[in-house]
C-alpha angles and dihedrals in degrees: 000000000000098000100174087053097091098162105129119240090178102053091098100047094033095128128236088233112120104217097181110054119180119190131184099339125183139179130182123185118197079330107313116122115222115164111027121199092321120197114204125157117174129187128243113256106015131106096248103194119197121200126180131150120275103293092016088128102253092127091046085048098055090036088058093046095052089047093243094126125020130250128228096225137334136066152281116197112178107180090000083301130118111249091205107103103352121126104180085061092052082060088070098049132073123189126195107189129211086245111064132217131203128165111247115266088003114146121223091255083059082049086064109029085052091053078043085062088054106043123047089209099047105143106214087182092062092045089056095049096052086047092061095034078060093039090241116168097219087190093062125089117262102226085064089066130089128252093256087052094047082056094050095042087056095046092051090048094052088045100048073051087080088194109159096240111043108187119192122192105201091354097195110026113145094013121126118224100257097059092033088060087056103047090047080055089048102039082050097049087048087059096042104045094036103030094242124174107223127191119188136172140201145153097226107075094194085054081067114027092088099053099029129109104181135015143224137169124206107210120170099346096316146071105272097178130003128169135132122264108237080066105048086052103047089046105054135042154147133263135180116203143169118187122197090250131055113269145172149198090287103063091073098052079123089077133048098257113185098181130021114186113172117191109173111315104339127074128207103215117183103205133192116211156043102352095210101049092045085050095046083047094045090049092054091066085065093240123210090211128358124170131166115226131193128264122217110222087245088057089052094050089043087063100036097057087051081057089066097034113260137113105243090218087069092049098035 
């Protein structure tokens, strides 16, 4: 298999059907409410990252949905089926958590032949070639290994695991950039090539805007703002302009402008909406200079959470 080949063969047929559906769920600990009647739906075959700040509830929330820990109300349905209990739809889900677990003076071969024992699918084979790819010894102990190889020895081993629905709490922590480029390639090609349906969190957006194919951020104990990518970054965007007379924000009222910011002569507009139809708006007002510049996706959200109403730096 060409690993390092990540170009998707499936973005065009990747269907519009959403195969995990959360409702109304809701988990208290000793009192303490931290998710409260979530609503997620999440489509079949596509990479769903969730970011939150630290104790936002994104590790409670993969825990509940992989039955590890129990809800308070609400429900899970995988495949139109309730995860709670059932062991056949286990089958179908790996999870990989953000503290990590390995059996003492286990090598990293026991590693795998003890996840074999778990997953009928399980591809040794695979294991062994991502091993290599990492230059992994799976015949040395795993306590031996760094913190960033003991990363990379428990997502193989998820992903030799071939389950359905992969979930990955802190997907790269302690891996170096080097090795994190890879295993986004990796983890990419996994969901192309085997129509995987991968969720991953972090706390660090950037970590996940070049991999992701749909967002969600979890913000006091809900989801405050989903949408797919493609989307956020078609819709909004940022212009700089100067126009022969003098001018402000006003004169756009025409367009949803989010932010004006006016310095001399030219103005730096972020706009939300159709680009060509901002742009065949923009021209008509006969600009001196108008360019269209590139968001990050932290700068959208930046704007989109002033939208609602929030600071990202409190929801981030």
């Amino acid at each position: 298999m060409d690993i390092y080949n990540c170009t998707s063969t499936n973005s065009t047929e990747k269907g519009d059907e959403f195969m995990i559906k959360i409702s109304n769920l809701t988990k208290s600990y000793d009192g303490k409410t931290v998710l409260e009647n979530l609503n997620c739906n999440i489509k079949t075959n596509c990479i769903y990252g969730l970011i939150g700040a630290n104790g936002a509830g994104k590790s409670t929330l993969l825990r509940i949905i992989n039955d590890v820990i129990r809800r308070n109300s609400g429900s899970i349905l995988i495949d139109d089926i309730e995860v709670e209990n059932n062991e056949a739809v286990k089958q179908k889900l790996a999870f990989l958590p953000d503290d990590l677990f390995f059996y003492p003076n286990y090598k990293m071969l026991d590693m795998a032949k003890y996840y074999q024992a778990m997953y009928e699918k399980f591809d040794m084979e695979y294991f062994k070639e991502l091993s290599k790819l990492l230059n992994l010894n799976i015949n040395a102990k795993v306590d031996s290994f760094s913190k960033g190889m003991k990363r990379q020895v428990a997502l193989i081993c998820t992903l030799a695991t071939n389950a359905e629905y992969m979930f990955f709490d802190e997907t790269f922590d302690g891996l170096d950039p080097v090795v994190r480029n890879l295993m986004k390639k990796i983890i990419a090609k996994q969901m192309d090539s085997k129509l995987t349906t991968i969720i991953m969190t972090s706390h660090n957006l950037r970590e996940l805007e070049d991999i992701c194919d749909n967002l969600g951020l979890l913000y006091k104990g809900g989801i405050l703002f989903e949408s797919d990518i493609d989307s956020l970054k078609t819709n909004m965007f940022k212009v700089q302009i100067s126009l022969k007379q003098d001018f402000s924000e006003k004169d756009f009222a025409n367009l949803e402008v989010l932010n004006f910011k006016k310095t001399g002569s030219v103005a730096q507009l972020i706009i939300k909406g159709e680009r060509d139809e901002a742009e065949s708006t923009l021209r008509k007002m006969n600009p001196l200079i108008l360019d269209f510049l590139p968001l990050t996706l932290e700068e959208i959200f930046i704007y989109e959470m002033e939208v609602l109403g929030y600071e990202f730096g409190q929801v981030i």
